[in-house]
TORDRENKE-421440 format. One line per 8 residues: number of its first residue (from 1); their letters; for each residue x, y, z of C-alpha. Coordinates in Angstrom, 1 decimal, always signed. Layout:
N
NUM> A> X Y Z ~ ... .
This chain:
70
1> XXXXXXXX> -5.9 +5.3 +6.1 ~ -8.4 +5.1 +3.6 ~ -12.3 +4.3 +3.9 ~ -14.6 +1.7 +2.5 ~ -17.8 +2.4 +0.8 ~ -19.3 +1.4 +3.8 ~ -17.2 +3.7 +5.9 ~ -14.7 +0.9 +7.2 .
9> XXXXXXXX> -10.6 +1.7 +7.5 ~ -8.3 +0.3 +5.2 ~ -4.8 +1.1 +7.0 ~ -1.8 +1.8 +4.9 ~ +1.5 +2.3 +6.9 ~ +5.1 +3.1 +5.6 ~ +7.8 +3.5 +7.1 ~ +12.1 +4.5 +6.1 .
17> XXXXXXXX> +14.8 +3.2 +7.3 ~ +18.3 +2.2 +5.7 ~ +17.0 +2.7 +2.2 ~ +14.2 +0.6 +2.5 ~ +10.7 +1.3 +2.5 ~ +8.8 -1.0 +4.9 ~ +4.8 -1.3 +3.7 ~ +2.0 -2.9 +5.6 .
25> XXXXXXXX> -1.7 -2.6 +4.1 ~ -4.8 -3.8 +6.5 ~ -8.0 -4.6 +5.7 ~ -9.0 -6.4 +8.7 ~ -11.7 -4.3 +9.4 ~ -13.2 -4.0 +6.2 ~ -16.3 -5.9 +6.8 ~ -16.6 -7.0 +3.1 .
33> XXXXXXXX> -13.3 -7.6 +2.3 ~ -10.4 -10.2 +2.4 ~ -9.3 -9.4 +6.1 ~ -6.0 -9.4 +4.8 ~ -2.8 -8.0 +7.3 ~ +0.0 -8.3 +4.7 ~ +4.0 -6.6 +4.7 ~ +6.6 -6.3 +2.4 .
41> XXXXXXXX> +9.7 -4.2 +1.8 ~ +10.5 -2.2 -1.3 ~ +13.4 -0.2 -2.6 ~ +11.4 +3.0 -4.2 ~ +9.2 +4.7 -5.2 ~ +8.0 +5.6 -8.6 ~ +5.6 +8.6 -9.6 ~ +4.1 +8.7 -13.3 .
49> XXXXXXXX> +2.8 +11.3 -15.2 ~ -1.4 +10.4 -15.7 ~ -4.5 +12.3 -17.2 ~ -5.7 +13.4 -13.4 ~ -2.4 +14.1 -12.1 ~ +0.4 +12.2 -10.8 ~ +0.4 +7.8 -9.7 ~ +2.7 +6.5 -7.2 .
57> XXXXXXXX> +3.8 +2.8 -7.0 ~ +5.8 +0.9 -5.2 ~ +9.1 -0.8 -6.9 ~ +12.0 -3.4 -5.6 ~ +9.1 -5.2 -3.3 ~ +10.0 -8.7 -1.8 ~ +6.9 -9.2 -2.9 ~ +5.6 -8.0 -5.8 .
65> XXXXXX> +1.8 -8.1 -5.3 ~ +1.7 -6.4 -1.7 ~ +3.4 -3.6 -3.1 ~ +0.3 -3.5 -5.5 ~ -2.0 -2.6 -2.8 ~ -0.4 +0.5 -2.8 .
């Protein structure tokens, strides 16, 4: 879970099974955002080297931009 600005929860929830990563993001209670509920499935995922540390992204999603939210 991760909070807004305003102090409202964005839920982020993965879970493993069979070599798959399942993803759900939810914004629903965000009161100034998209109210969005939205799932894929992925096959990895991939960490990168940045200035501030390490980024971790999702790869292998059914759908490509849900696994963005991440």
């Amino acid at each position: 879970m991760q909070m807004t600005t305003e102090g409202d929860p964005i839920y982020y929830d993965f879970d493993y099974k069979k070599k798959k990563i399942y993803y759900s993001y939810d914004n629903s209670a965000d009161r100034f955002g998209g109210k969005q509920r939205l799932k894929t499935e992925c096959t990895r995922v991939v960490s990168e080297k940045v200035d501030r540390g390490v980024s971790y992204t999702l790869d292998g999603c059914e759908d490509a931009e849900i696994g963005q939210t991440f």
